[in-house]
Structure formats: C-alpha cells, structure tokens
C-alpha positions in Angstrom: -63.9 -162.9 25.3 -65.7 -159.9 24.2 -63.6 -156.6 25.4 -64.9 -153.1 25.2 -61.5 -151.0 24.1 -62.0 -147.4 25.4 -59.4 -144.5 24.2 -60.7 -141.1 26.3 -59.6 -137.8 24.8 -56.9 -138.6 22.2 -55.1 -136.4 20.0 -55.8 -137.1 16.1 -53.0 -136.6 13.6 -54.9 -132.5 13.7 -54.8 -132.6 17.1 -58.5 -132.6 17.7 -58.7 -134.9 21.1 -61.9 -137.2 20.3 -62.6 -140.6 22.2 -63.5 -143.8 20.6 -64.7 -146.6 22.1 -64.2 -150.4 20.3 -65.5 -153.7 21.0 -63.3 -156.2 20.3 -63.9 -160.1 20.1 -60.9 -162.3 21.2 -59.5 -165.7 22.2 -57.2 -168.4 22.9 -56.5 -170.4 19.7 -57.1 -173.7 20.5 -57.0 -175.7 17.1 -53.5 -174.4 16.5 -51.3 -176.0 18.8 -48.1 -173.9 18.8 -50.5 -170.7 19.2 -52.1 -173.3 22.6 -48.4 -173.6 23.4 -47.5 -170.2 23.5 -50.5 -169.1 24.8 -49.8 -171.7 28.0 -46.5 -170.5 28.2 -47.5 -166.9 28.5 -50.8 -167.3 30.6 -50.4 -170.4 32.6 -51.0 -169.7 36.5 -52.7 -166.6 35.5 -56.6 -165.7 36.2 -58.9 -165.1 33.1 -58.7 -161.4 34.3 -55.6 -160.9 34.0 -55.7 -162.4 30.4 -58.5 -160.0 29.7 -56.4 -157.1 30.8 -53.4 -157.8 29.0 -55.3 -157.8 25.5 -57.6 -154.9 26.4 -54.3 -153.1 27.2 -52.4 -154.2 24.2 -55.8 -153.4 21.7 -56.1 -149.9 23.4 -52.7 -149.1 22.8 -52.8 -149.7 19.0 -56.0 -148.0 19.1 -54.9 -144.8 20.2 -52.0 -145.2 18.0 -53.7 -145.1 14.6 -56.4 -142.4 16.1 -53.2 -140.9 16.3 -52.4 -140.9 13.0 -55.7 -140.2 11.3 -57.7 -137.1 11.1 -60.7 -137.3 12.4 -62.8 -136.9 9.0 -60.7 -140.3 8.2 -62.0 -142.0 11.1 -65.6 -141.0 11.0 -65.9 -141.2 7.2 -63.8 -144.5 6.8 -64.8 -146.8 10.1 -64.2 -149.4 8.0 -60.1 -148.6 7.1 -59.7 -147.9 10.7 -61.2 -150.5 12.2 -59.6 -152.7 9.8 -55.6 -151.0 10.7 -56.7 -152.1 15.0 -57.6 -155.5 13.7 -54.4 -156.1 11.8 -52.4 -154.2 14.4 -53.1 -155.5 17.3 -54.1 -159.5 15.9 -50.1 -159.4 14.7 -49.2 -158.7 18.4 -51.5 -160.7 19.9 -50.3 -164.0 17.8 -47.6 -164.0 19.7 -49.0 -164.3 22.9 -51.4 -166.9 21.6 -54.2 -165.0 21.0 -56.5 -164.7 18.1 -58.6 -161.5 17.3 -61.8 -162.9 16.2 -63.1 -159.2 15.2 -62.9 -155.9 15.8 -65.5 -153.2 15.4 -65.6 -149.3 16.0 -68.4 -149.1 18.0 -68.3 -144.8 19.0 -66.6 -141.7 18.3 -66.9 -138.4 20.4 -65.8 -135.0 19.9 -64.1 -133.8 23.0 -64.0 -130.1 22.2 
C-alpha cells in the first residue's frame, strides 16, 4: 500500500510551523507468520481502508513528532536522517500490528510563514 503521510503547519523544535508531506510504502508481512498472525488478529473483519487509515495515522503521528524535534535547517539539509528516524519510528510500531514498512521517503517541505 503506498500512503501519502501529510503533517500541515507543525511546529519545529524553533517553532517555525512548516508542513511536510511523505510517501510511505507499506504492507502486511506475509512470509513471517507470527507478523500474518498478528496482523489477522488485529485486522480481521476489517476493510483495506480501514487498514490504510490506521498506518497513515500511526506514520503521521511519528512524523510530526520528530518534525517536532528538529529545526528546520535539520530537516531540509539532512532528508536523509529524518526520513530515516519516521522509518525506524513508525516500522517498530507498526511490527506489532503486523505491518512492515517497506520505505519511507520525504517527499516535500513548506514554509508556513
């Protein structure tokens, strides 16, 4: 499932509100079977939009927790370091639920002011 992870007008760590927008490729592990056990234990009965939503949820959460913590010159300059903090962030939440973040990519920043 490819989500588009949108965080409109957050405060950085300096308190300059910028939005970022990620794209974010995810899915059900399938080869593992306790993550396909966990995964049917959380989902089962539930409609692939609803799956959707509860990942794009939990991704934009963590993203607009480490905007939170880094200036903005950190998150321009170094995509890389932030995008890589989402992707370990979120994948070590999303495990649990049986989902495996396949990638993670800062697509946009914008200055809000």
């Amino acid at each position: 499932m490819t989500l588009q992870v949108e965080s409109p007008c957050v405060y950085t760590s300096q308190g300059v509100p910028i939005s970022v927008t990620g794209i974010a490729q995810v899915k059900i592990q399938g080869q593992n079977e306790d993550m396909l056990l966990t995964a049917c234990e959380q989902f089962l009965g539930k409609q692939e939009s609803e799956i959707q939503h509860i990942a794009l949820v939990t991704l934009e959460g963590h993203q607009r927790a480490i905007m939170g913590s880094m200036t903005v010159e950190e998150i321009y300059k170094d995509r890389k370091k932030f995008s890589k903090q989402v992707f370990e962030v979120a994948s070590s939440d999303l495990v649990n639920m049986g989902i495996t973040v396949v990638s993670y990519t800062l697509k946009d920043i914008r200055d809000e002011e």
